[in-house]
Each structure stands twice: as structure tokens, then as C-alpha cells.
N, C-alpha and C positions, 0 to 999 in steps of 0.2 A: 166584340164579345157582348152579346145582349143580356142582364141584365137577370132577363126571364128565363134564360134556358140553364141550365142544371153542367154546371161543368166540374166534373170528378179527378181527384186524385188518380195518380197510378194506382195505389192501393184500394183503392175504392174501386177503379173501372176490374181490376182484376178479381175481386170479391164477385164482384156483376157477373162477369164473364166462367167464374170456375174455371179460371186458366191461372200461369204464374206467371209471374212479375216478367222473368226471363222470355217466356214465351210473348209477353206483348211486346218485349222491346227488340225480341226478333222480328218481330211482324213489322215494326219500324224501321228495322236493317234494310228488310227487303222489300222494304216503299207500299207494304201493302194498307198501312195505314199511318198516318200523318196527323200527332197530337196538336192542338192550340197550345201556343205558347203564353205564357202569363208574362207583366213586362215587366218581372227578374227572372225572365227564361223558365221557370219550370212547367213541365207538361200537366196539360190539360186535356180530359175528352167529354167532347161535348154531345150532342145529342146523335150529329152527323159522323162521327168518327166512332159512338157509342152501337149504330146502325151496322157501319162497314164491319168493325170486330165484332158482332155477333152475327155477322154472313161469312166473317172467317173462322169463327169455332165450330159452326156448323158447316164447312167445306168439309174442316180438319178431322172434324169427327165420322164423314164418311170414309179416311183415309186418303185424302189425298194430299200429295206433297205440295210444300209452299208455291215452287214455280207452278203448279197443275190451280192452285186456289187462285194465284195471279190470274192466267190464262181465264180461266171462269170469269171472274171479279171485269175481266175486259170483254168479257160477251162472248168468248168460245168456249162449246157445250161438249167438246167431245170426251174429254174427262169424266163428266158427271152418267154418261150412260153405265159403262162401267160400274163404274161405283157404287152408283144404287142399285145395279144387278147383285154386286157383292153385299149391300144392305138389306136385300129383298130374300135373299136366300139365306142370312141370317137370321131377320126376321120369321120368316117360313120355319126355319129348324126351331127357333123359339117356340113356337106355333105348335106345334107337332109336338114338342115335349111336355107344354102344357095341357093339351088334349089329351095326351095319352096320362099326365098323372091326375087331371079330371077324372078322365073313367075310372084310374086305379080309385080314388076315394072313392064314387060312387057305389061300386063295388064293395070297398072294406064298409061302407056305412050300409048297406043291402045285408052283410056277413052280420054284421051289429046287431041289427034290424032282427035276424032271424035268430038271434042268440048265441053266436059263433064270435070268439075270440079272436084279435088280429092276429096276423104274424108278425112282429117286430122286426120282421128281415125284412117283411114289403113296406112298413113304415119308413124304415129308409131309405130305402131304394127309392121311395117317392122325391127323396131329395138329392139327384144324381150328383158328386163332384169330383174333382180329381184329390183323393187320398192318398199320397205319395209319404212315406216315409224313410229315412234312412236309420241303419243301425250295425255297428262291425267295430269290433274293435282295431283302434287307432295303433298305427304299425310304427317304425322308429320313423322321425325324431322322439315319439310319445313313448311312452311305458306303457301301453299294452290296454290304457283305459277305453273304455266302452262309449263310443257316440254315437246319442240316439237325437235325429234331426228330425221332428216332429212338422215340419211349418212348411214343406217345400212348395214353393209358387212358380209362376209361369218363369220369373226371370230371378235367378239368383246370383246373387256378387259372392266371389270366395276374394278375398284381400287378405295381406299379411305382408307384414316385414320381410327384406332379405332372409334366407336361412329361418322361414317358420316353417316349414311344412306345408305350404298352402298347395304346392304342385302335387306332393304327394298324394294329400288330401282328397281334391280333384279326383285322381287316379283311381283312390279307393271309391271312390264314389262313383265311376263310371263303371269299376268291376263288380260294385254290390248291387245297383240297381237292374233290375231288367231293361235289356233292349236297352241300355246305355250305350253312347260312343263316346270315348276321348279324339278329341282333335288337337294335336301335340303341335309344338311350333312346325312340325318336316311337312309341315303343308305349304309353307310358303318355299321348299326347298326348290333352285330353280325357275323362281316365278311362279311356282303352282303350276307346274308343263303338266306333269299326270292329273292332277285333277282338273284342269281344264279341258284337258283331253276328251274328260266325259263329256264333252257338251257337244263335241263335233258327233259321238257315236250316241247321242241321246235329245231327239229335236224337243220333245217338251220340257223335257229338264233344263235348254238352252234357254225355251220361250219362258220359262217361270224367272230362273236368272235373270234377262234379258228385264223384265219386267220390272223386279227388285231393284237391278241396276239404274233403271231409268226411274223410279220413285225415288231412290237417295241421291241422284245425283241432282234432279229434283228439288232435294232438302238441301242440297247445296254443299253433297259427298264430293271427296275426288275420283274418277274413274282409274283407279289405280289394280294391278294384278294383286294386291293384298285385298282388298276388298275383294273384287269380282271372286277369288278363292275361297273366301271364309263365305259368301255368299252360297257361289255352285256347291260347298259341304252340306251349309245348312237347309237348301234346296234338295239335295241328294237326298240328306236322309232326316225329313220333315217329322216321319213317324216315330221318330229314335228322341230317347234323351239325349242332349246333347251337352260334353264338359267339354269348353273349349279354354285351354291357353292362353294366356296373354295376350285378349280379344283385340287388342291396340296395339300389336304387334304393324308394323308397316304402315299404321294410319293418321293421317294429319288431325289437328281437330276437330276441323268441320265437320271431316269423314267418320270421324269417332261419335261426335254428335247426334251426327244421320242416324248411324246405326244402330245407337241405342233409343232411338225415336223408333225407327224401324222394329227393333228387337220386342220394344214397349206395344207397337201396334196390333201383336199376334192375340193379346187379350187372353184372361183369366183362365179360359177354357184351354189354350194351346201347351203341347208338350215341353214341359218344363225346360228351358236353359241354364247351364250354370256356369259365368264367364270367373276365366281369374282376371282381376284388373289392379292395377294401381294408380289408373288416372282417372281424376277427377272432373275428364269430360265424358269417360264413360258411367263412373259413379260419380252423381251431382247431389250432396246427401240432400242438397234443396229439395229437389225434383223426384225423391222415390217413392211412387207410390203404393197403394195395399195389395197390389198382385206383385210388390218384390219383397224379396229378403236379402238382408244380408250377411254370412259369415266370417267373421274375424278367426283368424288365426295369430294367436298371441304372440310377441316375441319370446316371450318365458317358456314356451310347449309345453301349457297349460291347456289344458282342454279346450278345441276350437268351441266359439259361443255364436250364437243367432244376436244379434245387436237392432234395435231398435232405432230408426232413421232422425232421431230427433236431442238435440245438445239437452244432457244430465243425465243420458242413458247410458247405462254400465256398458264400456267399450265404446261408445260414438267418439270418444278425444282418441284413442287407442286407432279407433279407423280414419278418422281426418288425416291424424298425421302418417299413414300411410299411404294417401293420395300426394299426387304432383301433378302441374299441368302438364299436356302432350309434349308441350316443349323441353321442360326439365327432363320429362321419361324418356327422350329421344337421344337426350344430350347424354343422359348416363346409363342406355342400354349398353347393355352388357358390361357394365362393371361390378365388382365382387366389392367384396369391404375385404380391407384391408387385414393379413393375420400374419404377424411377426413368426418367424420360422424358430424353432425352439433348438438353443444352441447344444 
């Protein structure tokens, strides 16, 4: 180790990077980069290790899965075509939004110009976003009070204790908004045989799936009929909000990991998700960032609250301790709590 060259903390290389701590010591799991050791063993990255992670945040930020960044990082390009098709026509749609709200001011400032008042409806409309709220009153376990969900983002967590109402919740929430769907657990009934079905009578719908499946398995999902199911749904129906059940229903880790990578990639702009979860590999409250939200549903059936991703914030201790790892949640699916029969 020279001397001269600049070798950084983890916390430092990840400040660099605009990645998390977790995300570089995945990139270590899967050999994609390889810290300096100091000699009491703790990790160092030096100039050359500083280089390679920032050719993998820039892979990652085209979309592409870990094993597809490998494959690149060793000199095969056929990934990267793709990708930045999908970059370029991103890009382009950017393009085109900003052109067109170009001309719109030029316009309102011509309207100016000539002594004409704007209209406060084309003022905003210069600033297109997705405005989604929710609002109904809350049906039993509650008392009938009124929830108005102001914040909804591309990816929202609904969590709660056994017996809080969070299922219900969900429910209400896929019948208030438009062009919502509930996806109840009777998707995996079977293996998911009827919805898999769609794919033999629906060839692009299999080639999107098909697609999805090979980027998480990729991430290092398992190819399991619970995945490929919640997949071919959320492929079905792209254009629909979507409330899905106990999103870790059938899935290992890993594959929980994947998916909320995946879930995360569709970006600010995409139609809203709202998973019920209790594991803590699908909710990492490290890792959530400003296109998620998350709702707690209180033990007390207290008025569910929007919770804040960050320890002191009213309900963050209230949502930890309704996480477990995959593990734990596999061990005690489907068990109830315990209720003494009354003599």
C-alpha cells in the first residue's frame, strides 16, 4: 500500500459513491470488487478498487443486474445494448417534456408581454407529477375515523402487527383508488397454475416476465413459482395500482432482496405499489429511499400514520419491531397469537 495513494474507509468510499454501505459489501459477496486489507484486517479502497465501483454504480444505474455488471466488468457487451436503448428513450421522453414546457413559458411570457394574465391551471400543469391521494373512512377494526393519505409514492410499505387491520387496510385502499387491484394471497393457490397460464396464451406478456425473471435471478433471486407469479401479475397489469399481500409470501431472502431492488427500479414516475410486508429484507428501514413511503398500522387501531424512515420518528420503534427476518417469517407463517377461550 503506497504511501501516496488515498485509501478510504467504507464510509468514506460510500459517501464517494452515493451508494450504501450494504450495497458495497454486496458488490464484495459477488467478487465484483475486492477491498485492500489493512494489517488489523479492515477494509480499504484505494484508487483501483475506487475506479472499479464507480464502473459498477454506473452499470447499476443503467439497470442492470449484478451478474449482467459482472459479465460487462469481463468484456461482454451484450447487456449494455439494451440498456442504453432503455436509457436513450428515457432520456428522449425527458427531452420532449422539457421542450414542450419550454414553449409553454414562452407562450405564458408572449401572454405577459401583451398584458394577458396567466392561467394558474397552465402554471402547473408546467410541472407534470403523479398526485395520488387517498381518502374513506376507515371500516372495523376502526371506528369509522376518516384517512386522508396525502404522500402516496411509486413504492409503499403498509406493516402492522398481527390483528391490526393492515390486510383490511390494503383492501380499502385498492377499492378507493381508481384502476386499483388487490392481489390477495389465492395467487399462489396451486403454484399460481391460472396465472401462469396467461403466459402460454400471451407471448409478450411471457417475453416481459421472461425478462424480469432473468434480471432477478440475476440479482441473485430464486427461480421459484412464487416469484415467477407475483412477477407474470405485476407484468399483467403494469397500468393498474397495485395492493399486493404479503409480497414475501413463498420467498427466500435473496429473492426478497431481488425484488425489492426490482420493485425500487421502476422509478418516481411509475404506477404506484403498495406491498403489505413484515420482513425486514423487503422493508430495510436503512435502505428506503424518497420515492417510498411507509404506513404503519398501530397495534391500538389507532388511526393508521405515514412514518418517517429514520430512528426518533413518531412510529419508526412501532415499525422495527414489526419486522423479522425471512427466516423468522417462514418459521411462524401462519401462526395466530394465542386467545384463551372464555369459560
Amino acid at each position: 500500500m503506497s504511501s501516496s495513494e488515498q485509501f478510504l474507509s467504507p464510509s468514506e468510499a460510500v459517501g464517494k459513491l452515493g451508494v450504501s454501505t450494504k450495497a458495497l459489501r454486496l458488490y464484495e459477496q459477488r467478487g465484483l470488487i475486492v477491498p485492500t486489507r489493512t494489517a488489523a484486517g479492515w477494509r480499504t479502497y484505494g484508487p483501483g478498487e475506487m475506479v472499479q465501483a464507480t464502473e459498477i454504480v454506473a452499470l447499476r444505474a443503467l439497470g442492470l443486474s449484478l451478474t449482467q455488471v459482472a459479465l460487462v466488468l469481463k468484456g461482454d457487451p451484450r447487456f449494455l445494448e439494451p440498456a442504453l436503448a432503455a436509457h436513450q428513450t428515457s432520456l428522449q421522453g425527458q427531452i420532449r417534456q422539457l421542450t414542450h414546457t419550454v414553449e409553454k413559458v414562452q407562450t405564458l411570457r408572449a401572454d405577459i408581454a401583451q398584458g394577458q394574465s396567466p392561467d394558474v391551471g397552465e402554471l402547473a400543469r408546467m410541472h407534470p407529477a403523479i398526485d395520488i391521494s387517498v381518502s374513506f373512512d376507515l371500516p372495523w377494526p376502526w371506528g369509522g375515523e376518516k384517512l386522508e393519505l396525502h404522500d402516496v409514492r411509486s413504492l409503499n410499505y403498509i406493516i402492522g402487527p398481527l390483528f391490526s387491520g393492515k390486510t383490511r387496510l390494503a383492501q380499502m385502499i385498492a377499492e378507493t383508488l381508481p384502476d386499483a387491484v388487490f392481489l390477495g394471497l389465492e395467487r399462489l393457490h396451486d403454484d399460481g397454475t391460472e396465472v401462469l397460464g396467461r403466459l402460454d396464451e400471451n407471448p409478450d406478456l411471457k417475453s416481459r416476465v421472461d425478462a424480469a425473471m432473468d434480471w432477478l435471478t440475476g440479482e441473485g433471486a430464486t427461480d421459484c413459482p412464487a416469484l415467477t407469479v407475483l412477477i407474470a401479475e405485476i407484468e399483467h397489469k403494469n397500468s393498474s395500482i397495485l395492493v399486493i399481500d404479503m409480497v414475501e409470501s413463498g420467498l427466500d431472502q435473496a429473492t426478497q432482496e431481488a425484488l425489492t431492488t426490482y420493485l425500487r427500479r421502476r422509478g418516481p414516475d411509475a404506477q404506484p405499489i403498495f406491498v403489505l410486508t413484515r420482513s425486514c429484507a423487503i422493508l430495510d428501514l436503512t435502505l428506503v429511499g424518497e420515492n417510498e413511503s411507509i404506513i404503519l398500522c398501530p397495534a391500538n387501531h389507532s388511526t393508521p400514520t405515514q412514518v418517517a424512515p429514520y430512528q426518533g420518528a413518531p412510529g419508526y420503534e412501532a415499525v422495527a419491531t414489526c419486522l423479522a427476518s425471512p427466516e423468522v417469517r417462514a418459521r411462524t407463517e401462519g401462526v395466530i397469537a394465542y386467545r384463551p377461550q372464555v369459560a
